[in-house]
C-alpha positions, 0 to 999 in steps of 0.5 A: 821864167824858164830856168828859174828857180821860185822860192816860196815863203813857208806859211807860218802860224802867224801869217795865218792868225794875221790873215784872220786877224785873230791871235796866234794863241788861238790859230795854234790851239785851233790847229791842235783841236783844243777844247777851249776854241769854238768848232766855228773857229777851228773850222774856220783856221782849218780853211784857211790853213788849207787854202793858204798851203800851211804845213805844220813844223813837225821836228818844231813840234817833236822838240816841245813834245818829245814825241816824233809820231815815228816808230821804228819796224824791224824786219827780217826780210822784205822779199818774204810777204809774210813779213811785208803782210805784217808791216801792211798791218801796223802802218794801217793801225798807226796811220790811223794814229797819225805815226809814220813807219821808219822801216828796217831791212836786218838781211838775217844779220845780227850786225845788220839788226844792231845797227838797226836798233841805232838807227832807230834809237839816234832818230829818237823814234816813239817805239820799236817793233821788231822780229828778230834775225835767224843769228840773234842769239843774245840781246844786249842792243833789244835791252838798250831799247829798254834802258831808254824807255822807249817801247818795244814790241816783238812779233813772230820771232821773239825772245821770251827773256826780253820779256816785252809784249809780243804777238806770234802763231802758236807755231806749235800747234801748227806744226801739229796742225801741218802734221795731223793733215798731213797723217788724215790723208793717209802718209804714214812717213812724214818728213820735216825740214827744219832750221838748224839754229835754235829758233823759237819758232823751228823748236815749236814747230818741229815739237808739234810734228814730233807730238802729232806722230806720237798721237797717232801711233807713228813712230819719230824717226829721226833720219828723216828730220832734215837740219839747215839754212832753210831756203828753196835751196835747202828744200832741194838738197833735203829731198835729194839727200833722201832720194839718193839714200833711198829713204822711205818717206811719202810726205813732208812737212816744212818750216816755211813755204820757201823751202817746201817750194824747193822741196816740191820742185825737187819731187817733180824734177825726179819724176815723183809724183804729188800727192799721190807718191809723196804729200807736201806742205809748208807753212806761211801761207806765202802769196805763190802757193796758189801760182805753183803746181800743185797748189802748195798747201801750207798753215796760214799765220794771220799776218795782216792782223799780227800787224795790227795787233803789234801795232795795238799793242805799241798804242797800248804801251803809249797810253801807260797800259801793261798790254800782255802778249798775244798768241794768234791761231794758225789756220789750215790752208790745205791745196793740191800738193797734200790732197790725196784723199779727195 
């Protein structure tokens, strides 16, 4: 039958209930655990079910439920693993409710974000889990989420005035973590680079740096707090751009991993050696801090379990709970590049 094309019929619930020569009422109550059918039985549907192939109808199912067991995630951007981290975390806690992902990549644009959130609400999705775009700065098409009634959790970046239930770091205190580290090992002229849109977590974390100079009796010095696109790129230019005025800084903290791995590059193209001549560390714990060298120390955000608990918090919101919001510990990851005490 080379060639040929073989159609095969879909099982259906009443070929089954035939097959066992039992009602269809009862293969349906079987197939959806209820009480009322003897563990016999359904064990004895679940076989035959197995055996004959059968695949349940899901948008049959999703039409006299009004459920999908679909939730839409958002994200920023996938070739950062902090981000692909915590989708791990969310699947693994829903899968094990049986909803699968729909996910969506918002490239950093606010348009991008938008249509998104359309997509989403036309696929007629069970929740939202979303971390917001470096342009969102107002949130009209997060209050249609709301105004539909379907769930909304934000992780990372969130917007207090949604006022939705949310995980993220105490980016503040990581920032004041990343700081005092920095200070403990003997730099006294710390640098930060930091975004310049008005983001929730460069805000916090730049506040801890400020704070942690402050405690310690350093003064906060506003020529070497770098503003931009943070990237690799802008990591670059920020350290040439204090090289070349001959500013005096020993250290540098940076708002993520991607631009203080640009950061560090640039010392070492300069000849600048790390730690000893100037100490580096970002924040994210991405995956090639242990690759480069020196190693890239950096302030790890829990992101599996900022999954799992944005995850927990969707089922919580499902089961007609109130789950407040949850501020995860940020953890010190300290490596080569700021080590110069040993």
């Amino acid at each position: 039958m080379s060639g040929t094309l073989v159609f095969l019929k879909k099982v259906t619930i009443q070929d089954i209930a035939e097959a066992l020569n039992i009602s269809f009422s009862t293969v349906a109550r079987a197939l959806n655990d209820h009480p009322a059918i003897s563990p016999a039985t359904k064990k004895r549907v679940r076989e035959a079910a197995r055996k004959m192939h059968y695949r349940p109808n899901k948008l049959a199912s999703s039409l006299r439920s009004g459920k999908t067991h679909v939730v839409g995630v958002i994200v920023p951007n996938l070739h950062v693993s902090f981000f692909s981290s915590v989708v791990h975390g969310i699947d693994t806690v829903l899968n094990e409710h049986q909803y699968s992902l729909l996910l969506y990549q918002s490239n950093e644009s606010l348009g991008q974000e938008v249509k998104g959130i359309d997509t989403f609400l036309r696929s007629r999705v069970d929740g939202i889990i979303a971390s917001i775009t470096r342009e969102t700065s107002h949130y009209e098409h997060y209050d249609e989420i709301r105004k539909r009634h379907v769930p909304l959790i934000l992780f990372d970046r969130v917007a207090e005035s949604l006022r939705v239930p949310s995980v993220r770091i105490d980016d503040y205190k990581g920032g004041f973590m990343a700081t005092e580290h920095l200070i403990a090992q003997g730099y006294t002229n710390i640098a930060h680079i930091t975004a310049e849109q008005d983001l929730a977590i460069a805000t916090e974390r730049l506040r801890g740096y400020r704070d942690a100079l402050i405690r310690h009796g350093l003064p906060v010095q506003e020529e070497l707090i770098c503003k931009g696109p943070f990237s690799a790129d802008f990591g670059r230019a920020c350290v040439a751009s204090l090289l070349d005025r001959k500013v005096p800084f020993d250290a540098l903290f940076a708002l993520e991993d991607f631009t203080a791995l640009g950061a560090l590059q640039e010392l070492l193209e300069r000849g600048v050696r790390v730690p000893d001549e100037v100490g580096v560390i970002g924040f994210a714990n991405e995956s090639f801090g242990t690759l480069v060298t020196p190693g890239l120390s950096s302030v790890d955000q829990q992101t599996v379990r900022m999954g799992e608990i944005a995850a927990e918090l969707f089922l919580g919101t499902v089961s007609g709970n109130t789950p407040a919001s949850v501020m995860l510990d940020p953890i010190l990851v300290p490596r080569a590049s700021s080590l110069r005490i040993r």
